[in-house]
N, C-alpha and C positions, 0 to 999 in steps of 0.2 A: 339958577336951579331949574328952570324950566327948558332950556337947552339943554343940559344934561336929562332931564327927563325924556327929549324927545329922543336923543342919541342913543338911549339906553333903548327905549320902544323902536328905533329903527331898526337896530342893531338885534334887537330879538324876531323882528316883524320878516328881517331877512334870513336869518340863522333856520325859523320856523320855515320860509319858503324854500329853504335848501334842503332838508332834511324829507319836508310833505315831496319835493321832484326826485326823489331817489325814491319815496315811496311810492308813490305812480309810476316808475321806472320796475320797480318791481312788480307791482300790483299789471300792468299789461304783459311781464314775462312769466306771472302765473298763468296768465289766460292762453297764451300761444304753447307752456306746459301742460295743461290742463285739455286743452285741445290734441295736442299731437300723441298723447298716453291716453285717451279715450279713441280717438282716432286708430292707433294700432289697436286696440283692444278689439275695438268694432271689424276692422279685416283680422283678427285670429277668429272671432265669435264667429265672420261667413268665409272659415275653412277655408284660405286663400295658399294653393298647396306650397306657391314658392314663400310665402313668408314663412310658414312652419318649417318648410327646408330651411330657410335661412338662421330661424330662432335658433333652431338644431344646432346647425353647425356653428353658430356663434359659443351657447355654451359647454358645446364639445372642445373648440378651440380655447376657451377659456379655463377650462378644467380640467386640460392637457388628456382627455380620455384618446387613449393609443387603439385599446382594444376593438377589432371590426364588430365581433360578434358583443359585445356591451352597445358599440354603436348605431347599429341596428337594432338593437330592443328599444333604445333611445326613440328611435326613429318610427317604431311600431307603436309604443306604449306611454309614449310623451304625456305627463301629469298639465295636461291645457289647459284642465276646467282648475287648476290648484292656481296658476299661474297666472288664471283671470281674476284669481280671487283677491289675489294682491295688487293685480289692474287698479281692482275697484276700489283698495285700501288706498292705493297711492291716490284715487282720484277722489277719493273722502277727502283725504288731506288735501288737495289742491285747492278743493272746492272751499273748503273751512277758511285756508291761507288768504283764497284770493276774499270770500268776503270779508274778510276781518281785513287785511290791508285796504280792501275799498273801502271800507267804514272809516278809517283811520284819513285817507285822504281825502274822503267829504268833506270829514270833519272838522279839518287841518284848513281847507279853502273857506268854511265859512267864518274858519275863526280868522283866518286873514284878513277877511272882507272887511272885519268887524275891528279887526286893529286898526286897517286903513283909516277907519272912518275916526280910530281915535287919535292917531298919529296930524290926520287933516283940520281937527278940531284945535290939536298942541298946535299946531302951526297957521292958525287960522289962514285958510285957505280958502276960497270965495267956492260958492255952490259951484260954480263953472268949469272949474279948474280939473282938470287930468291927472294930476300928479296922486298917486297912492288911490288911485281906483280900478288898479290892475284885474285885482281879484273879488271886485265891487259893482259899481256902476259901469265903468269902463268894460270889465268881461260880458255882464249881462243886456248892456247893448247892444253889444258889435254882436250878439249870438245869432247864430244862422238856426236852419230849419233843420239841417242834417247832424250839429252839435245837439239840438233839443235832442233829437232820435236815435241819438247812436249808442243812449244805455239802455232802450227797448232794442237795439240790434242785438246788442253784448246778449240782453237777457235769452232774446229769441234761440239765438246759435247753441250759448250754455244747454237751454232745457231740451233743445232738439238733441244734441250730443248725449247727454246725461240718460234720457227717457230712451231714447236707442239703444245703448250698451245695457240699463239696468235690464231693459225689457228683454233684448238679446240672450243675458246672461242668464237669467231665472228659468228661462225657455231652456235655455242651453243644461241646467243644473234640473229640472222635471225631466229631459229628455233623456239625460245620463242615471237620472235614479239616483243621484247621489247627492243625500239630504244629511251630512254633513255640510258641507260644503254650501248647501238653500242656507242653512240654519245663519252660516256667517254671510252668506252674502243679503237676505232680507233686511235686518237691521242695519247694515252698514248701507243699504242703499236707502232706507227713509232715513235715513238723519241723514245722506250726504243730499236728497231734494230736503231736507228742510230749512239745510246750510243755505241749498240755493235760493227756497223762497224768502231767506232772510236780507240775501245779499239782492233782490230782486226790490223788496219790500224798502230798503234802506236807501237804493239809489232813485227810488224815487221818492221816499220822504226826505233826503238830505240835498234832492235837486231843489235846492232854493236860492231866494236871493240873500236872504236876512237869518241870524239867528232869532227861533219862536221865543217869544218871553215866555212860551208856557210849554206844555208837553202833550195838548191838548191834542187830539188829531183835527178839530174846528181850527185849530189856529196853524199848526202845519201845512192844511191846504189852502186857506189864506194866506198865504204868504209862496206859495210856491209860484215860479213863475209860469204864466200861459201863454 
C-alpha cells in the first residue's frame, strides 16, 4: 500500500512539474509580448515617420485599398491616437496574462517543494540525500545572487516600459484634445499599474522557501529567503 502511495504522489509530483514548465514557458513569452507591443507603441507615441509609413502600408496592403486618392487621406489623417488606444488594451491584457500565469507558477513550485518533502518522508530518505529536493533545498541552495535579482529586473523593465507608454499616451490624448479617447485610456491604464503592482507584490511574497502555515504577512517574511 505504501508503494503504490508513493507511485501515485510521484506520478502527480511530475505530471504537476510538466504542466507548472509549460506554464513558465508561457508566462516568459508574455513578457517578451508584452515588451515588444509596448515597445512599438512607444516609437508611434515619438512620431518615428518610417514606422507610420510602414503601419500605412501594411494595412493598405491588408485591406487591398487600390484607390491613390483614399490612400493618401490614409496617409494624412491616420486615426494614431485610436490605434494607441488599443496599444494600451492589448497591453492591459498582457499585463493581467502575465501576472496571473506568474502567480500560477509560484504557486505551482512551492507546492513542489512541499510534495518533495512528502514524497522523501514515503520513502524515508535520510536528511542528506538529493533525491526529490529539486524544487526544495536542492534549488534554494545552489541559488546565485543574480537568480535572487532577476524578479527585481523583470519588475524594473515592466514599470519602466509601462510608466513611458501611459505617460507618453495621456500626453499625447491632452495634446490632441481628444477626451474621448483620455476617458478610455485613464481607466485602462490604473488598473493595467495595478495589475502590475500585484504581479510585483506577489513575486516577492511567493519568493520563498516553504509554504506559510498562516497568511500572516509576520510569517511570509519569515520564511522568505535572504
Amino acid at each position: 500500500m505504501e508503494k503504490e502511495s508513493v507511485q501515485v504522489i510521484t506520478e502527480h509530483y511530475q505530471k504537476t512539474f510538466e504542466i507548472t514548465y509549460e506554464m513558465w514557458k508561457e508566462r516568459n513569452r508574455l513578457f517578451v509580448y508584452l515588451v515588444m507591443i509596448t515597445g512599438i507603441g512607444l516609437l508611434l507615441l515619438l512620431r518615428v515617420p518610417e514606422l507610420d509609413s510602414l503601419l500605412v502600408n501594411a494595412i493598405v496592403k491588408l485591406l487591398g485599398i487600390t484607390d491613390k486618392a483614399s490612400i493618401a487621406q490614409l496617409y494624412k489623417n491616420f486615426p494614431l491616437d485610436v490605434l494607441l488606444t488599443v496599444f494600451l488594451v492589448i497591453i492591459f491584457y498582457l499585463m493581467q496574462r502575465l501576472y496571473s500565469t506568474n502567480l500560477s507558477v509560484m504557486r505551482n513550485y512551492l507546492y513542489l517543494g512541499a510534495v518533495e518533502g512528502e514524497i522523501r518522508q514515503h520513502l524515508g530518505l535520510p536528511s542528506d540525500s538529493v533525491s526529490f529536493t529539486r524544487e526544495g533545498n536542492f534549488y534554494w541552495g545552489k541559488r546565485t545572487f543574480m537568480q535572487k535579482a532577476s524578479k527585481w529586473f523583470f519588475i524594473l523593465v515592466i514599470l519602466i516600459i509601462l510608466l513611458s507608454f501611459a505617460i507618453l499616451k495621456l500626453i499625447n490624448d491632452v495634446n490632441l484634445r481628444n477626451f474621448i479617447v483620455t476617458a478610455v485610456d485613464i481607466p485602462v491604464s490604473i488598473i493595467t499599474m495595478v495589475y502590475f503592482v500585484e504581479y510585483a507584490r506577489s513575486a516577492q511574497n511567493l519568493d520563498i522557501k516553504e509554504v506559510p502555515s498562516s497568511n500572516s504577512k509576520e510569517n511570509i517574511k519569515s520564511k522568505r529567503k535572504k
